[in-house]
Backbone atoms as SQL, in Angstrom:
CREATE TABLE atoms (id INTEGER PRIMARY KEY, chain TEXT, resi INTEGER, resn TEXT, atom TEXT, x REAL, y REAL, z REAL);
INSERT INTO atoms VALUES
  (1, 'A', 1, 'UNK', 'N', 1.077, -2.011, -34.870),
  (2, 'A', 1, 'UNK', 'CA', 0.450, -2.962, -33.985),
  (3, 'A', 1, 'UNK', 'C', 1.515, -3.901, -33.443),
  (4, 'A', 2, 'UNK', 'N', 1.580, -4.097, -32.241),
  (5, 'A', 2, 'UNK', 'CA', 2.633, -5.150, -31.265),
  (6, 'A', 2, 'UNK', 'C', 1.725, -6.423, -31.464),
  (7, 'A', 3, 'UNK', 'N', 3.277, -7.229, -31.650),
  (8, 'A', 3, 'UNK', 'CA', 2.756, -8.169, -31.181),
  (9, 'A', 3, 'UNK', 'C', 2.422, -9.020, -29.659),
  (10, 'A', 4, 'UNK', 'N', 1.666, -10.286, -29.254),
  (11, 'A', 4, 'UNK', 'CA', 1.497, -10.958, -28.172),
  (12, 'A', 4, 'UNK', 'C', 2.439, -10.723, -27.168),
  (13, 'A', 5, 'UNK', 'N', 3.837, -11.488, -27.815),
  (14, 'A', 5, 'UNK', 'CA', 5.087, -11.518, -26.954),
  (15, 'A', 5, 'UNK', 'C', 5.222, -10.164, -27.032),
  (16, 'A', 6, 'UNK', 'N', 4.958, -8.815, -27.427),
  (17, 'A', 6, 'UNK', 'CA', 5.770, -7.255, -27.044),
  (18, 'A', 6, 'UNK', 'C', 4.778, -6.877, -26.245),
  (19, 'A', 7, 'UNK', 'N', 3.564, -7.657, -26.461),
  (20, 'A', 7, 'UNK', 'CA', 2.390, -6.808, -25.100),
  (21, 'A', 7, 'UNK', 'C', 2.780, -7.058, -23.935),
  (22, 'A', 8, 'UNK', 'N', 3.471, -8.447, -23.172),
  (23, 'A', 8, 'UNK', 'CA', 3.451, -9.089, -22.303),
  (24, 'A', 8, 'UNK', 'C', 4.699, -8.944, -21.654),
  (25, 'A', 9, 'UNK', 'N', 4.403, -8.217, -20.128),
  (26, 'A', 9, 'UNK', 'CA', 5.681, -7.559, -20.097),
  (27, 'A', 9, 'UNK', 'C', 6.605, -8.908, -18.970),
  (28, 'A', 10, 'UNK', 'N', 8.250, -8.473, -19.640),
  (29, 'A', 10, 'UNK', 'CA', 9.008, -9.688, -19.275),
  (30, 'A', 10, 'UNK', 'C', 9.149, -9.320, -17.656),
  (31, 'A', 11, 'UNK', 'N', 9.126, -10.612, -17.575),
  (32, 'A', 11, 'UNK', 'CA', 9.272, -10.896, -15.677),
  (33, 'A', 11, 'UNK', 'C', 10.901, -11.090, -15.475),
  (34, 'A', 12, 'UNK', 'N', 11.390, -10.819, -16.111),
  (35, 'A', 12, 'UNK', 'CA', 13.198, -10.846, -15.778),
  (36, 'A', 12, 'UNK', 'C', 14.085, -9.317, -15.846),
  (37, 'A', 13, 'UNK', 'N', 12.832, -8.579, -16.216),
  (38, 'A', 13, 'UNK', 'CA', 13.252, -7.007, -16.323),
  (39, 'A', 13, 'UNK', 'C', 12.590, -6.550, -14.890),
  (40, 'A', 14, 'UNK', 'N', 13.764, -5.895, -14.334),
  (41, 'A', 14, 'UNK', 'CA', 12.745, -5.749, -12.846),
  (42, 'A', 14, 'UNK', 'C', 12.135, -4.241, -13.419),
  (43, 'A', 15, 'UNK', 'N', 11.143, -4.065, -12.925),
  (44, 'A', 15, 'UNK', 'CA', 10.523, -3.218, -12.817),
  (45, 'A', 15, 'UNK', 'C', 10.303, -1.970, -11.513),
  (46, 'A', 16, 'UNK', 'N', 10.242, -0.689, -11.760),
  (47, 'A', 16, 'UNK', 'CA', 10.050, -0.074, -10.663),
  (48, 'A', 16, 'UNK', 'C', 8.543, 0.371, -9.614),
  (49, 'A', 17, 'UNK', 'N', 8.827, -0.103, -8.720),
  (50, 'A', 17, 'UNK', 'CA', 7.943, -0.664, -7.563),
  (51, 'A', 17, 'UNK', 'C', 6.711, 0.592, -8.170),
  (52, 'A', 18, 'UNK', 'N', 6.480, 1.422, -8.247),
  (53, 'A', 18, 'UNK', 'CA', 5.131, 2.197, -8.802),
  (54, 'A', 18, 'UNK', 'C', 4.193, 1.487, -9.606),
  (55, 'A', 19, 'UNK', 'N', 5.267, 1.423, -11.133),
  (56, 'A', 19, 'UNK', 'CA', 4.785, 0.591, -12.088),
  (57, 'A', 19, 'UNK', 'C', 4.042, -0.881, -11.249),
  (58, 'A', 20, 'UNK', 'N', 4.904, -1.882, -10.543),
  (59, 'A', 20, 'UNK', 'CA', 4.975, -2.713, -10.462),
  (60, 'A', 20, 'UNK', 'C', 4.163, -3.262, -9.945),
  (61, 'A', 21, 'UNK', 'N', 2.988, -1.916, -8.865),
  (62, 'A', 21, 'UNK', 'CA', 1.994, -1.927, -8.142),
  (63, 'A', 21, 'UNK', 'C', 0.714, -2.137, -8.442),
  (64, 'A', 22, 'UNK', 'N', 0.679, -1.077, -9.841),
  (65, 'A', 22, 'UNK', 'CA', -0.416, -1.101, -10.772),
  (66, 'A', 22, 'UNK', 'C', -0.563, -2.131, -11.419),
  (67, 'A', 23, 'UNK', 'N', 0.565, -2.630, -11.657),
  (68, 'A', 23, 'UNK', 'CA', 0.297, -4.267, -12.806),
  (69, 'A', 23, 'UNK', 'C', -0.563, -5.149, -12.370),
  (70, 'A', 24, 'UNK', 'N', 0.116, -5.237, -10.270),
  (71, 'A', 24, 'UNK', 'CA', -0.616, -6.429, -9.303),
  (72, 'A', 24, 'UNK', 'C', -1.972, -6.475, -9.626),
  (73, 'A', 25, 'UNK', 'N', -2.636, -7.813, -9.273),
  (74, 'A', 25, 'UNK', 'CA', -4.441, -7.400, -9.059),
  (75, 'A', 25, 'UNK', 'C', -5.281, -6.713, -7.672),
  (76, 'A', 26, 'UNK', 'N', -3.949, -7.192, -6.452),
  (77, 'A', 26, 'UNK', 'CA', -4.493, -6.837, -5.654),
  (78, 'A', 26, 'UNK', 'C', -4.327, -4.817, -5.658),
  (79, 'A', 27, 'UNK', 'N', -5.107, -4.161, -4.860),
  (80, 'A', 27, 'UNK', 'CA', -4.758, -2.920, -4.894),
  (81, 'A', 27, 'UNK', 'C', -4.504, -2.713, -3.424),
  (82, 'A', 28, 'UNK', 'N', -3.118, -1.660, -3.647),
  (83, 'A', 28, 'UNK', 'CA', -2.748, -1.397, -2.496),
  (84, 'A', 28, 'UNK', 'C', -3.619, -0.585, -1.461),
  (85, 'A', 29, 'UNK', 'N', -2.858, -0.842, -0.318),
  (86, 'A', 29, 'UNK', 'CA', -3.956, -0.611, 0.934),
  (87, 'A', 29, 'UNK', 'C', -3.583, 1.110, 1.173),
  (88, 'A', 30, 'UNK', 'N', -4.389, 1.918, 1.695),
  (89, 'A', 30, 'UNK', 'CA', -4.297, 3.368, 1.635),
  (90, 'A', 30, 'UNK', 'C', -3.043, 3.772, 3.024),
  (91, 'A', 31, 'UNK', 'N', -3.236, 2.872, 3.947),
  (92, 'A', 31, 'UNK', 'CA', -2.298, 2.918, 5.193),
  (93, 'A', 31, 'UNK', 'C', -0.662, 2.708, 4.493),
  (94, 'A', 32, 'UNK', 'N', -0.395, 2.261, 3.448),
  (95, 'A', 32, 'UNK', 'CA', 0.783, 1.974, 2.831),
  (96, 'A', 32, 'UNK', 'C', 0.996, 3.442, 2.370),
  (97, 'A', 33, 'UNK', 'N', 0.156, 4.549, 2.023),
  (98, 'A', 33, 'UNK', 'CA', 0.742, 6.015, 1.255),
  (99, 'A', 33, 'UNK', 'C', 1.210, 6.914, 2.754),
  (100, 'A', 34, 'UNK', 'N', 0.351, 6.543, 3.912),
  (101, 'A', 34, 'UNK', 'CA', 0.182, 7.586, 4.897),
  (102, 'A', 34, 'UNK', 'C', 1.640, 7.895, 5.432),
  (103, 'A', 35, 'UNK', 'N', 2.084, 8.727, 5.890),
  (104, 'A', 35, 'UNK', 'CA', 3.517, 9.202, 6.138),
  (105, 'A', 35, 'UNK', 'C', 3.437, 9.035, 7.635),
  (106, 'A', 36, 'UNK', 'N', 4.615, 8.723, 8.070),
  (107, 'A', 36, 'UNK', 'CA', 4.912, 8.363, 9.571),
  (108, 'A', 36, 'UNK', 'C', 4.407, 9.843, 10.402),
  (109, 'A', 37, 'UNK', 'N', 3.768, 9.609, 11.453),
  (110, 'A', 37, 'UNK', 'CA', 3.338, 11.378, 12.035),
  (111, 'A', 37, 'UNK', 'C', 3.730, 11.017, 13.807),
  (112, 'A', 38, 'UNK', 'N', 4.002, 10.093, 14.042),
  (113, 'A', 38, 'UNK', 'CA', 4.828, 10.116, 15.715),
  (114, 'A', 38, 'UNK', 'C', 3.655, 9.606, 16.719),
  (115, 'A', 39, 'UNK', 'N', 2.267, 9.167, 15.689),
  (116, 'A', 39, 'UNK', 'CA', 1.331, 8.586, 16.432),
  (117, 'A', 39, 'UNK', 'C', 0.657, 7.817, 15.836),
  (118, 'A', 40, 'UNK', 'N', -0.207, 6.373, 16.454),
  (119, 'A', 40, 'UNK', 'CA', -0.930, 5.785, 15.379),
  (120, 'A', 40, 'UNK', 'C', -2.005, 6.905, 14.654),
  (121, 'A', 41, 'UNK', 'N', -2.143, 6.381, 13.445),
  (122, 'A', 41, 'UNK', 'CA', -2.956, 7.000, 12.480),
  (123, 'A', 41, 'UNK', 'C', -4.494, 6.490, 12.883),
  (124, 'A', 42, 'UNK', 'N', -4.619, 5.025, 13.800),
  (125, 'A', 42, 'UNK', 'CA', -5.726, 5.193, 14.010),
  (126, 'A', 42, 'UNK', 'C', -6.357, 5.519, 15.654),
  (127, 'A', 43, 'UNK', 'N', -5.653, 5.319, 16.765),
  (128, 'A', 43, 'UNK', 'CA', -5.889, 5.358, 18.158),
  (129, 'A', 43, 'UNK', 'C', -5.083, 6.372, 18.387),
  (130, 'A', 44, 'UNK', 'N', -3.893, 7.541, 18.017),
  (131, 'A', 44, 'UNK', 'CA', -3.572, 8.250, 18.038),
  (132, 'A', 44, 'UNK', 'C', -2.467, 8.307, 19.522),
  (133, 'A', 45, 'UNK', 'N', -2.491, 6.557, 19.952),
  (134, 'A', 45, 'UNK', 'CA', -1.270, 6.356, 20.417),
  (135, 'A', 45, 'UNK', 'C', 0.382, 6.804, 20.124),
  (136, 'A', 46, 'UNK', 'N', 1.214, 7.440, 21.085),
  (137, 'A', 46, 'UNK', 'CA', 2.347, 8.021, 20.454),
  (138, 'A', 46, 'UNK', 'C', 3.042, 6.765, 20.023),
  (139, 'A', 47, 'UNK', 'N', 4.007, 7.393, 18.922),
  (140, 'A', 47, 'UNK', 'CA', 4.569, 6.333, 18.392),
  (141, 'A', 47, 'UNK', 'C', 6.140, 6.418, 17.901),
  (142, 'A', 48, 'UNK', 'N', 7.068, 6.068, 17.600),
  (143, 'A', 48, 'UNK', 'CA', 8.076, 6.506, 17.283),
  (144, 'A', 48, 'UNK', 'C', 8.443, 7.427, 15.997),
  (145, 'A', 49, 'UNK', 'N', 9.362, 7.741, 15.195),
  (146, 'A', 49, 'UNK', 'CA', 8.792, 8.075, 14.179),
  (147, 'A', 49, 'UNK', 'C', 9.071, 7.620, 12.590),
  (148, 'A', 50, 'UNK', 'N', 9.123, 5.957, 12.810),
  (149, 'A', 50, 'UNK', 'CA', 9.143, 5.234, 11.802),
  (150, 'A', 50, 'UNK', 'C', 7.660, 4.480, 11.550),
  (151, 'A', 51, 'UNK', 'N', 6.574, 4.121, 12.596),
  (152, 'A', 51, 'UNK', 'CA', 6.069, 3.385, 12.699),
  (153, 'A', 51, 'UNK', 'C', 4.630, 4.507, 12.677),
  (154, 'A', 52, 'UNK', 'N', 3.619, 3.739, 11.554),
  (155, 'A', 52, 'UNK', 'CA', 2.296, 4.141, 11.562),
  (156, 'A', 52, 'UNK', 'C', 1.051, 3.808, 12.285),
  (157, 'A', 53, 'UNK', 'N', 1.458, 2.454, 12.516),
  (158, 'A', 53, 'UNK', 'CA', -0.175, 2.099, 13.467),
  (159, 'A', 53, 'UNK', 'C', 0.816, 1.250, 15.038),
  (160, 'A', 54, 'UNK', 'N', 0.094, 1.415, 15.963),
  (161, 'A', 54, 'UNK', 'CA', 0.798, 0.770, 17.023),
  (162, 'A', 54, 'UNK', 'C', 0.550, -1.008, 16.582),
  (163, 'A', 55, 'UNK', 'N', -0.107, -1.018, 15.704),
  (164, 'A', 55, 'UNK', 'CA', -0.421, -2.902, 16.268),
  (165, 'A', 55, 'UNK', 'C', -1.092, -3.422, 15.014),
  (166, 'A', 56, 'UNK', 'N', -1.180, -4.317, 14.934),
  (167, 'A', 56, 'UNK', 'CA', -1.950, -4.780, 13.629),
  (168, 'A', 56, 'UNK', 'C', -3.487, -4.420, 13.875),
  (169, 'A', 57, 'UNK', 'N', -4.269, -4.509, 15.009),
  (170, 'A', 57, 'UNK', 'CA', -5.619, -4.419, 15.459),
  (171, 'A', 57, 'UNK', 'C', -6.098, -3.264, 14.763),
  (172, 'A', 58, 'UNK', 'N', -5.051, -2.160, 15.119),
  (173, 'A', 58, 'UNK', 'CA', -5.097, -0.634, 14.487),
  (174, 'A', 58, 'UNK', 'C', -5.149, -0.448, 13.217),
  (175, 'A', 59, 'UNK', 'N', -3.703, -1.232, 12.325),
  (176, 'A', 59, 'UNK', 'CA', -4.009, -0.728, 10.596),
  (177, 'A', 59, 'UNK', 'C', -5.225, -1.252, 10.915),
  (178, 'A', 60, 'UNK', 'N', -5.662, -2.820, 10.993),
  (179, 'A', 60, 'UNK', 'CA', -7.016, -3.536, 9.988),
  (180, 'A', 60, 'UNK', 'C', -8.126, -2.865, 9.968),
  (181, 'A', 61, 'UNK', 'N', -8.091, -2.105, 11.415),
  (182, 'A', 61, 'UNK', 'CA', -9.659, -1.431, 11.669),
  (183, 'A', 61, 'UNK', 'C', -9.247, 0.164, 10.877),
  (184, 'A', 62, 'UNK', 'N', -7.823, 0.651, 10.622),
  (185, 'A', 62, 'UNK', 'CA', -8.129, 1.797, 9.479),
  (186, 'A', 62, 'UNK', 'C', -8.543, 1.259, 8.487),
  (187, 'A', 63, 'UNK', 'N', -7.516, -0.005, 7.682),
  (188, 'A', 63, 'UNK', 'CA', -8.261, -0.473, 6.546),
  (189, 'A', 63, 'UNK', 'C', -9.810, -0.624, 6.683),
  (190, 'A', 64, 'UNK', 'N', -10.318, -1.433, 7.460),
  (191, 'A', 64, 'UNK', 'CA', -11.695, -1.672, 7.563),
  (192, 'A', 64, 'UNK', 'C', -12.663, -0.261, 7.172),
  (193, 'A', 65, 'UNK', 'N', -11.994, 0.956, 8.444),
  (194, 'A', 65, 'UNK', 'CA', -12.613, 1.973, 7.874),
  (195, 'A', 65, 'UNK', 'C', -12.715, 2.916, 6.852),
  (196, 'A', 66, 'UNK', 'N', -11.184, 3.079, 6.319),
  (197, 'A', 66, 'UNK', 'CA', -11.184, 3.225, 4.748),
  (198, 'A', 66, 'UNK', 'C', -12.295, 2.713, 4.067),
  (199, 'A', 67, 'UNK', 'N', -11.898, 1.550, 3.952),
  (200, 'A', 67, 'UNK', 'CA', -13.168, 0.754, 2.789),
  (201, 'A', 67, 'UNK', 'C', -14.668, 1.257, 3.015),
  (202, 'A', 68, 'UNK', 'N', -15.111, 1.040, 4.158),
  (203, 'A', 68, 'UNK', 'CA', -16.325, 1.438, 4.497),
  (204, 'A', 68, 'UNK', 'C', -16.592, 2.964, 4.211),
  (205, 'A', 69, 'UNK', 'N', -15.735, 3.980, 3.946),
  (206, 'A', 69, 'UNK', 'CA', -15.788, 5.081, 3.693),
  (207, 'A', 69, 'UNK', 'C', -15.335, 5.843, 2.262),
  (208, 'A', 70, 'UNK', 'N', -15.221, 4.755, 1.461),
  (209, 'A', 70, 'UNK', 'CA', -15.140, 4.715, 0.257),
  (210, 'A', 70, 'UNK', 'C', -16.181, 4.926, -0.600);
């Protein structure tokens, strides 16, 4: 059995961003996994090929529709 201080993990050990995701409370947004495809993911505007949604208007209303389709 661990103790308190060995449950509680130290904030001076960085951690790798996977782990580090799951710990958060918030949960990550599904537009953060989607892979760059050369168009928005939601208006299907062309796009370069670093960039997933043309505009913020675009992720919120994927997020929006994610959730709602959850």
């Amino acid at each position: 059995m661990e103790t308190i201080q060995e449950s509680v993990p130290d904030k001076s050990v960085p951690v790798e961003p996977i782990v580090a995701a799951s710990m958060s409370a918030t949960p990550v947004p599904a537009r953060l996994s989607l892979p760059p495809k050369g168009s928005c993911w939601y208006c299907e505007k062309p796009l370069d090929s670093v960039r997933r949604f043309c505009g913020k208007s675009c992720a919120d209303s994927f997020d929006e529709e994610a959730e709602y389709n959850r």
